[in-house]
C-alpha positions as CSV (number, residue, x, y, z in Angstrom):
1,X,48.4,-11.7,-60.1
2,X,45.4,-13.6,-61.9
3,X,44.5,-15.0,-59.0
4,X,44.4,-12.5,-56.7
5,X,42.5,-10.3,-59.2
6,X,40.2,-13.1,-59.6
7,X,39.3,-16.1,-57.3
8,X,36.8,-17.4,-59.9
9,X,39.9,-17.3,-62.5
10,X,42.0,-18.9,-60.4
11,X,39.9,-22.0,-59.7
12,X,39.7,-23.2,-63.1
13,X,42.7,-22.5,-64.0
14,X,44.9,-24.1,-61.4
15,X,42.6,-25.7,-58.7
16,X,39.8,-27.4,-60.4
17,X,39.9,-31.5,-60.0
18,X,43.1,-30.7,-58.3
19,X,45.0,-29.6,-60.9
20,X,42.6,-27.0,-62.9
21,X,42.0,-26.7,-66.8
22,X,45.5,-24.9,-68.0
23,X,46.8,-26.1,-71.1
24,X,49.8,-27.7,-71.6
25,X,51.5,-24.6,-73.6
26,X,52.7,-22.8,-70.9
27,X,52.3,-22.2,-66.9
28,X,55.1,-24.0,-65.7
29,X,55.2,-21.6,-62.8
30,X,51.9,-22.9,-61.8
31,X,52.6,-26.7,-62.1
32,X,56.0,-25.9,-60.6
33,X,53.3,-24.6,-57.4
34,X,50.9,-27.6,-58.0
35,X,53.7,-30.4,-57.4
36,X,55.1,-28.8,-54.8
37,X,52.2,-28.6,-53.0
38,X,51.3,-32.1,-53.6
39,X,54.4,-33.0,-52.0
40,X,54.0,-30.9,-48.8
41,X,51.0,-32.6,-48.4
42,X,52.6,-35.8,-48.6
43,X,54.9,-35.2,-46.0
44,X,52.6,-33.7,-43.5
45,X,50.5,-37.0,-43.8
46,X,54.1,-38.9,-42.9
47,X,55.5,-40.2,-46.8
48,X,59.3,-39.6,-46.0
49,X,61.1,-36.7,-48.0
50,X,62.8,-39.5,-50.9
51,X,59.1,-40.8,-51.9
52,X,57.4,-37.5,-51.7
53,X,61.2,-36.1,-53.9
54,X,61.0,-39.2,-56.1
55,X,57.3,-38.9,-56.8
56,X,57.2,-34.7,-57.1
57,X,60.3,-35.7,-60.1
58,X,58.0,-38.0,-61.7
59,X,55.2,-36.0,-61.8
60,X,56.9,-33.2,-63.0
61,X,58.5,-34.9,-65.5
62,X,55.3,-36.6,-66.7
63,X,53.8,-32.6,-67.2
64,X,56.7,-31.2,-68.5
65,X,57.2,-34.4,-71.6
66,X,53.5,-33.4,-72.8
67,X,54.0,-29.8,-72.8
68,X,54.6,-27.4,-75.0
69,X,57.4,-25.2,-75.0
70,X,57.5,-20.9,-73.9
71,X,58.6,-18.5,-75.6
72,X,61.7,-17.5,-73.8
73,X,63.2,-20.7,-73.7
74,X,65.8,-21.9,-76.4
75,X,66.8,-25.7,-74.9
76,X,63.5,-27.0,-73.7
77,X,65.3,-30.5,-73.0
78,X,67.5,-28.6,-70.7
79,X,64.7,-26.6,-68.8
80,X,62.6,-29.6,-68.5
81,X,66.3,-31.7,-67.0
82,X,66.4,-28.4,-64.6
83,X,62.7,-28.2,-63.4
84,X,62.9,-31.9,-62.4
85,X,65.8,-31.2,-60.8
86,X,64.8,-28.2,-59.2
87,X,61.4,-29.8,-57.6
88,X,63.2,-32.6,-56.5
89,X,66.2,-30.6,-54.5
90,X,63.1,-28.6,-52.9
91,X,61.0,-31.7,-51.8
92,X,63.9,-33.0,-50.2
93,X,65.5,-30.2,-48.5
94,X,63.3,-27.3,-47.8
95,X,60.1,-28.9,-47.4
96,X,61.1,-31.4,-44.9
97,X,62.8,-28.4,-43.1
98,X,59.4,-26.5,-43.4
99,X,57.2,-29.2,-41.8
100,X,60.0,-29.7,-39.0
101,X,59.7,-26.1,-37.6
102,X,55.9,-26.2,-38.1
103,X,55.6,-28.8,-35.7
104,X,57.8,-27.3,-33.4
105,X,54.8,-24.9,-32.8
106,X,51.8,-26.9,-34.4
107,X,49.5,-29.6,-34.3
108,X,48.8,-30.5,-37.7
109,X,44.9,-31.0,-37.7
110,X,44.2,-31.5,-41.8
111,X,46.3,-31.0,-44.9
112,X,44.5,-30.0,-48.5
113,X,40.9,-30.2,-46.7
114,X,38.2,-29.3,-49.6
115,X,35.2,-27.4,-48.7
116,X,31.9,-27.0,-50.9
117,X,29.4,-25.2,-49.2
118,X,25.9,-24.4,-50.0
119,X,25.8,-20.4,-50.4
120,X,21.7,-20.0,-50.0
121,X,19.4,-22.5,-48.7
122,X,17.0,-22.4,-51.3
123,X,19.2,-22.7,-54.1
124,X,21.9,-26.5,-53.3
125,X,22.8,-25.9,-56.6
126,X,25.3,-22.7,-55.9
127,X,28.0,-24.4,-53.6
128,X,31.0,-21.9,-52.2
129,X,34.2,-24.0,-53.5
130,X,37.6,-23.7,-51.6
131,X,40.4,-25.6,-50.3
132,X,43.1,-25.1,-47.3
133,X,46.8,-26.0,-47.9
134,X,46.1,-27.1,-44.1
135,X,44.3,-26.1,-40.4
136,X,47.1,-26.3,-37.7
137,X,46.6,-25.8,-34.3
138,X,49.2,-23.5,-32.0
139,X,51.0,-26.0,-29.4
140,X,51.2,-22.9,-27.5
141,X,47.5,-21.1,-27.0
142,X,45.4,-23.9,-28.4
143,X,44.6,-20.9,-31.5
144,X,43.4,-22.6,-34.6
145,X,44.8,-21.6,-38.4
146,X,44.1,-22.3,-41.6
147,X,47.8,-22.5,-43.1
148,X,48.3,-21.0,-46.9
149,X,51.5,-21.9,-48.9
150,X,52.7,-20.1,-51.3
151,X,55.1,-20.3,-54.3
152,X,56.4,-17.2,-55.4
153,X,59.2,-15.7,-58.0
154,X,60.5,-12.8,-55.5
155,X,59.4,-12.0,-51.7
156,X,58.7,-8.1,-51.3
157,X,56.9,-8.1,-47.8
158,X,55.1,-5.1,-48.3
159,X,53.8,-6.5,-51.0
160,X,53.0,-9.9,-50.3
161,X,51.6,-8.7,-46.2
162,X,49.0,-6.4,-47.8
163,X,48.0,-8.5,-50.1
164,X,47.0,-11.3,-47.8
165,X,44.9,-8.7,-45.6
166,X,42.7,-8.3,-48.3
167,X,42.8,-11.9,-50.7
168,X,39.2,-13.6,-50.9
169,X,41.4,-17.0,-50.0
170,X,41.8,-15.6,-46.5
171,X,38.5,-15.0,-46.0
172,X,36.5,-18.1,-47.8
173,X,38.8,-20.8,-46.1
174,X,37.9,-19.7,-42.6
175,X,34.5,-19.5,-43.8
176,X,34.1,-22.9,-45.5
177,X,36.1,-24.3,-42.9
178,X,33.6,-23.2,-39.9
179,X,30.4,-23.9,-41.9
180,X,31.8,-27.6,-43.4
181,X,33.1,-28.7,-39.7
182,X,32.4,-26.7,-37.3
183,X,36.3,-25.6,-37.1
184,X,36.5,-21.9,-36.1
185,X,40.0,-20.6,-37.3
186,X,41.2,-18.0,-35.9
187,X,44.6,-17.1,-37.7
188,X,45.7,-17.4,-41.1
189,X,48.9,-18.6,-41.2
190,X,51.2,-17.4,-44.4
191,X,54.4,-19.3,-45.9
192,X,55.9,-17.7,-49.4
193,X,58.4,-20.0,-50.8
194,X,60.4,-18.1,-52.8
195,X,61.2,-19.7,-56.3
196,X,63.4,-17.3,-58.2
197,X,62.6,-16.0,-62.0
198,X,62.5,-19.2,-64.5
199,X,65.0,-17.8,-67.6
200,X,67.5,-19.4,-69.1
């Protein structure tokens, strides 16, 4: 909700340097987000589902040893075993399933493409920041779209449909996109992965 209240927020939190300035006492929701993202990446760009798994473990592993535990767990050993777990049954399973069907229907053109564009000519310093989960490119019509992935606790499609229709993200990528490359987009292309509620 952050987010979508505010891009700004969201940014620094999660997105700066790639990984954004959270602290280590919380947010595994959005790390759990950050590594699978990583590793969607990885396979678009052709690292086979067992090193994109292995690595997404690892790196979840790595965030979760340094962390610091929330409040409504009472084993944090066992929910760091189950969120290694958890990351690594999704790289290998859904995710490879995922890029399959998107291929069936798309050329992929980029994946995590960053954009920083200058918002006024007579000011360089004040760039527009943004990066694209991906641009893909309809095997069917030749359309272009910029492709946004989402991990979410619980699907609710009215919900989640208006939301898109009126989140900056969906406008700024586009925008960075055209002004960066030259790449007019003319879709936005939405994928919610639903994660479930992380309790005990």
């Amino acid at each position: 909700l952050q987010g979508q209240r505010c891009p700004r927020k969201r940014y620094w939190l999660y997105e700066y340097l790639h990984r954004g300035l959270q602290t280590k006492a919380g947010y595994i929701r959005a790390q759990l987000g950050i590594i699978i993202h990583q590793a969607l990446a990885r396979l678009f760009t052709g690292m086979t589902p067992q090193e994109a798994a292995a690595l997404a473990r690892m790196e979840m592993a790595d965030w979760m040893a340094t962390r610091k535990p929330e409040a409504w767990e009472f084993n944090p050993a066992r929910t760091n075993t189950e969120h290694e777990f958890f990351v690594e049954v999704v790289v290998l399973t859904v995710l490879p399933f995922i890029v399959a069907t998107l291929q069936e229907k798309f050329k992929i053109l980029g994946v995590e493409g960053e954009h920083r564009v200058h918002l006024f000519n007579d000011n360089p310093e004040i760039e527009w920041y943004s990066r694209e989960d991906g641009v893909l490119e309809s095997l069917e019509t030749g359309r272009k779209a910029i492709f946004s992935f989402k991990t979410i606790q619980q699907y609710q499609a009215r919900k989640h449909l208006a939301t898109a229709k009126v989140a900056m993200q969906n406008v700024s990528e586009p925008w960075t996109l055209n002004k960066d490359f030259g790449v007019q987009a003319d879709d936005v292309a939405m994928l919610w992965l639903e994660v479930g509620k992380l309790t005990e």
